[in-house]
C-alpha positions as CSV (number, residue, x, y, z in Angstrom):
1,X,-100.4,110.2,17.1
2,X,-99.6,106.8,16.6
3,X,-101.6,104.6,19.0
4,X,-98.0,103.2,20.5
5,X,-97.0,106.3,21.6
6,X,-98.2,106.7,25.1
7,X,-96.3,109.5,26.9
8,X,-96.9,113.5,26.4
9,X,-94.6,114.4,23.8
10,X,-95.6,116.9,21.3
11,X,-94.5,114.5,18.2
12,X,-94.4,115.2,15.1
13,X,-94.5,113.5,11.3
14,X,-91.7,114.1,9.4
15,X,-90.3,113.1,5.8
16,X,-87.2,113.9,3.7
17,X,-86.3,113.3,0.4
18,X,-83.2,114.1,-1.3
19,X,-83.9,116.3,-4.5
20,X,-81.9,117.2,-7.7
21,X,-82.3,120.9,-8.4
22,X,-84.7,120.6,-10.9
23,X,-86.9,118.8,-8.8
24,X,-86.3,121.3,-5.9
25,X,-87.5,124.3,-7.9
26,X,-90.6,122.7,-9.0
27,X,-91.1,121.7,-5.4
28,X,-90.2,125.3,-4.1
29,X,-92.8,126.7,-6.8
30,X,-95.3,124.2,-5.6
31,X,-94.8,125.4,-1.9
32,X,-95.4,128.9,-2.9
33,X,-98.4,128.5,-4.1
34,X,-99.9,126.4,-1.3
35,X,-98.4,127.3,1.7
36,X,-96.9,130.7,3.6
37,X,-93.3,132.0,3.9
38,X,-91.9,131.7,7.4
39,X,-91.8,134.9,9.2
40,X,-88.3,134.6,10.3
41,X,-86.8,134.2,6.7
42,X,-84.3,136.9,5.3
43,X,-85.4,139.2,2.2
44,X,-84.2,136.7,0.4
45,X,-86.6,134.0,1.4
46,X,-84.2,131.8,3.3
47,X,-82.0,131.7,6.9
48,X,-79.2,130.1,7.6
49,X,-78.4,127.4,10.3
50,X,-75.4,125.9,11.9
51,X,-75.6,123.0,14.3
52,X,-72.9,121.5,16.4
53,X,-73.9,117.8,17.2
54,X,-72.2,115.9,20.5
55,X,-71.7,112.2,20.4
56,X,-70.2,109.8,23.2
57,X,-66.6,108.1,22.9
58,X,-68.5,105.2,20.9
59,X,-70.6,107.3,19.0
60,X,-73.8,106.1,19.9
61,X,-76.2,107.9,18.4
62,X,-74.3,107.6,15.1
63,X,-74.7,104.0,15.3
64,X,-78.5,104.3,16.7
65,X,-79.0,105.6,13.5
66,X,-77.3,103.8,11.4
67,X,-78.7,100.8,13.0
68,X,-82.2,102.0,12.7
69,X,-82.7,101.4,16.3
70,X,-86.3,102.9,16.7
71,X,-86.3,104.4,19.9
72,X,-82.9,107.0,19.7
73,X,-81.6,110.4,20.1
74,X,-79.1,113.2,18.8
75,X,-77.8,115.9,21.3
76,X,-77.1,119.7,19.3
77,X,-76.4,123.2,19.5
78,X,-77.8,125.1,16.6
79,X,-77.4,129.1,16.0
80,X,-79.1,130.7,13.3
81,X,-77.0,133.0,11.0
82,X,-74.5,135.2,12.7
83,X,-76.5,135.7,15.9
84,X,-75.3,134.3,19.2
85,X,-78.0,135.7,21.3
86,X,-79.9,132.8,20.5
87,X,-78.3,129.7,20.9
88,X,-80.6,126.6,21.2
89,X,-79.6,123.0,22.8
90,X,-81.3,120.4,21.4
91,X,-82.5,117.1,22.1
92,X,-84.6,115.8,18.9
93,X,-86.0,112.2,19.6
94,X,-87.1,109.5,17.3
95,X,-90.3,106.8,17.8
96,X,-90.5,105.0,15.0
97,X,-91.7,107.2,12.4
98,X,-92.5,109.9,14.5
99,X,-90.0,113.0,15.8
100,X,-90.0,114.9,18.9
101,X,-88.1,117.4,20.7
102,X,-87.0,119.5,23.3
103,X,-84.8,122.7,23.6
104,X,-83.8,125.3,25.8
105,X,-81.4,128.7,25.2
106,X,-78.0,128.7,26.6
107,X,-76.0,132.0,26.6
108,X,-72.7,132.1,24.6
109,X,-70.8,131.2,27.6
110,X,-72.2,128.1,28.5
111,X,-71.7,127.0,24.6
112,X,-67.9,127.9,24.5
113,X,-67.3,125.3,27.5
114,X,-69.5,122.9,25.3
115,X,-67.2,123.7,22.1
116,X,-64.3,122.7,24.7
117,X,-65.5,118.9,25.8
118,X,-67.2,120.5,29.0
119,X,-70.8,120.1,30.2
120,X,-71.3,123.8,32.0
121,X,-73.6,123.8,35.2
122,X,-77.5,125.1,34.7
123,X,-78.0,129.0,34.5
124,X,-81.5,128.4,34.8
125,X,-84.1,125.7,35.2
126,X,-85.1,125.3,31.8
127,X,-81.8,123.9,31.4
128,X,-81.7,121.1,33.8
129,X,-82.8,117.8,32.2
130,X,-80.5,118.4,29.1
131,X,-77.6,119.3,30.9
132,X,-77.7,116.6,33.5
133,X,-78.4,114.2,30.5
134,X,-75.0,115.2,28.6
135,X,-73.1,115.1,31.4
136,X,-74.2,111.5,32.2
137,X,-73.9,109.7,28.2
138,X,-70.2,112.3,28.8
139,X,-71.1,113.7,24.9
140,X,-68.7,115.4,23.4
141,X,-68.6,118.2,20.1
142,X,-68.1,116.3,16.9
143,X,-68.9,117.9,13.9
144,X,-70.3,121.1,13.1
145,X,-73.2,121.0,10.0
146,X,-74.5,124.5,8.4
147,X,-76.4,124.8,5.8
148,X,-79.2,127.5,4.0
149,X,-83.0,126.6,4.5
150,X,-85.9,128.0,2.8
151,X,-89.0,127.8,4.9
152,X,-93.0,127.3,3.8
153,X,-95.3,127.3,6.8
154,X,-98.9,126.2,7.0
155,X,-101.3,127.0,10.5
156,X,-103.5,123.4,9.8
157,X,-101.6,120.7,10.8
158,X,-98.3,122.8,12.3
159,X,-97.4,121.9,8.5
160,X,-93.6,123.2,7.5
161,X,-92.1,122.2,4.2
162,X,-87.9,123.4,4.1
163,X,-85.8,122.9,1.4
164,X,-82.2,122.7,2.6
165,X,-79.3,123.7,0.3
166,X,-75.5,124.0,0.4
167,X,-75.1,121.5,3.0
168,X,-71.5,121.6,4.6
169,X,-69.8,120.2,7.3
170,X,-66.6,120.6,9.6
171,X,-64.8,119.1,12.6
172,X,-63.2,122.2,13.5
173,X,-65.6,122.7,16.5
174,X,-63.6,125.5,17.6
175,X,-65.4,127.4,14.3
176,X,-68.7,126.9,15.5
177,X,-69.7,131.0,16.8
178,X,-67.1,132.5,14.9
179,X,-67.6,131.2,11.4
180,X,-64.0,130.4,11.1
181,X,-64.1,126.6,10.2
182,X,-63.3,125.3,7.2
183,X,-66.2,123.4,5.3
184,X,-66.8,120.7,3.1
185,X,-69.8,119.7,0.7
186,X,-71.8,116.6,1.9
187,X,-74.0,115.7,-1.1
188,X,-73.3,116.4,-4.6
189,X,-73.4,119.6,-6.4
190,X,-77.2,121.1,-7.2
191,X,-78.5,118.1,-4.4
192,X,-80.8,119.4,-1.3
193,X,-82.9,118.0,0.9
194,X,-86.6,118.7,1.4
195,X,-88.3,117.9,4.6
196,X,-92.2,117.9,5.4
197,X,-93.5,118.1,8.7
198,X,-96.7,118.1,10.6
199,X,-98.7,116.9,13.9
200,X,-101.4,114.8,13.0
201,X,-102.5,115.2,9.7
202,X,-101.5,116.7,6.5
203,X,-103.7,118.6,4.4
204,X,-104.7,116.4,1.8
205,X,-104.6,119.7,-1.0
206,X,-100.9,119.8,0.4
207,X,-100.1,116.0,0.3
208,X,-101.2,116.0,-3.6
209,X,-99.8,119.0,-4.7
210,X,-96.5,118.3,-3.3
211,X,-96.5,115.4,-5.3
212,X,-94.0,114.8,-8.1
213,X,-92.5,111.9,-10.7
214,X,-89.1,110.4,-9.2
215,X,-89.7,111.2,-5.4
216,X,-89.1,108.8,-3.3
217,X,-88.7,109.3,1.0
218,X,-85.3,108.9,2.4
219,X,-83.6,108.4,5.9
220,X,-80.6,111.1,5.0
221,X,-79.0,112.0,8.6
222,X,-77.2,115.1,8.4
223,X,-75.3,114.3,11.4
224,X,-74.5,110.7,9.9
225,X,-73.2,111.7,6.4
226,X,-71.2,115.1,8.2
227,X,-69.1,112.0,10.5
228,X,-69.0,109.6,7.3
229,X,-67.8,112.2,5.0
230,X,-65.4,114.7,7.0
231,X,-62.0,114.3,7.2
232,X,-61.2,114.4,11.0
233,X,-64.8,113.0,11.7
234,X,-63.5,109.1,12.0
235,X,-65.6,107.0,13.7
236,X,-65.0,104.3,16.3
């Protein structure tokens, strides 16, 4: 932990760089070999994710990040696959060049009055702060961003390397549970980002054998290319 950080955050490292497809399957062979598939990935290696992010009537946290205000925010629900059992709201912070976050599980309900503009009342405590925090910056849904990740874990460090492909997006928050949305590419055919993760430090076999010509780190935003780039998404 960087020696400004003061409070009792679990933060974490994290760097993204946007890869061709060659690049990604060298990277994705290098990952095999060094680290361990996540136990929650399909047969075929991979899950798939779909976040709805919430912004406020100046789209704050779009410009927070655009701005490359260090201290900021983004406010998401993300469902994984086609299973709305577990549905996660998210807050993931930003210190610098550190990430944190904190989550708790809504039920199906509660993210239906979300989809609609409405913060729903707590259903239990875990739910509190981020609720009450919504309903006070009034967020509202704004764009919807899915995408397929493959997952490599590592137990030294809390080390997870994704690669994340067939990134779409889609201002038809009334989509979100049911799929129904219609989507649009937001990087260029055969592009994907990779992302590596860990607490405090990264296995120094894993930091050179991820290594690769042309690889340079990036500060791609999901959420901010999804508002640039869909139609519907305008910003104010």
């Amino acid at each position: 932990m960087s020696p400004e950080v003061s409070d009792n955050r679990n933060y974490r490292h994290e760097y993204k760089y946007i890869v061709s497809a060659a690049q990604e399957k060298l990277l994705s062979m290098k990952a095999r070999a060094l680290l361990m598939r996540d136990a929650h990935a399909d047969a075929d290696g991979c899950y798939r994710i779909a976040s709805l992010y919430f912004d406020d009537a100046a789209d704050r946290c779009y410009h927070e990040k655009e701005d490359g205000e260090a201290l900021r925010a983004k406010y998401r629900i993300r469902r994984y696959g086609d299973d709305r059992s577990l549905l996660r709201l998210e807050k993931k912070g930003k210190n610098g060049d550190l990430t944190w976050k904190e989550s708790c599980v809504i039920s199906e309900e509660q993210c239906r009055e979300m989809m609609r503009g409405r913060i729903p009342e707590h259903e239990r405590e875990s739910q509190v702060r981020l609720l009450e925090e919504m309903r006070l910056l009034s967020l509202l849904p704004r764009v919807i961003v899915a995408y397929e990740r493959e997952p490599w874990i590592y137990p030294a460090g809390n080390v997870r390397i994704t690669f994340d492909r067939s990134i779409t997006s889609s201002v038809d928050v009334d989509g979100f549970l049911d799929d129904t949305c219609l989507k649009r590419p937001i990087l260029r055919q055969g592009m994907s980002i990779m992302e590596i993760k860990w607490d405090d430090l990264l296995p120094a076999h894993i930091r050179r054998g991820m290594q690769t010509a042309d690889l340079s780190r990036s500060a791609f935003s999901k959420y901010c290319y999804a508002r640039k780039f869909s139609p519907g998404g305008e910003l104010r």
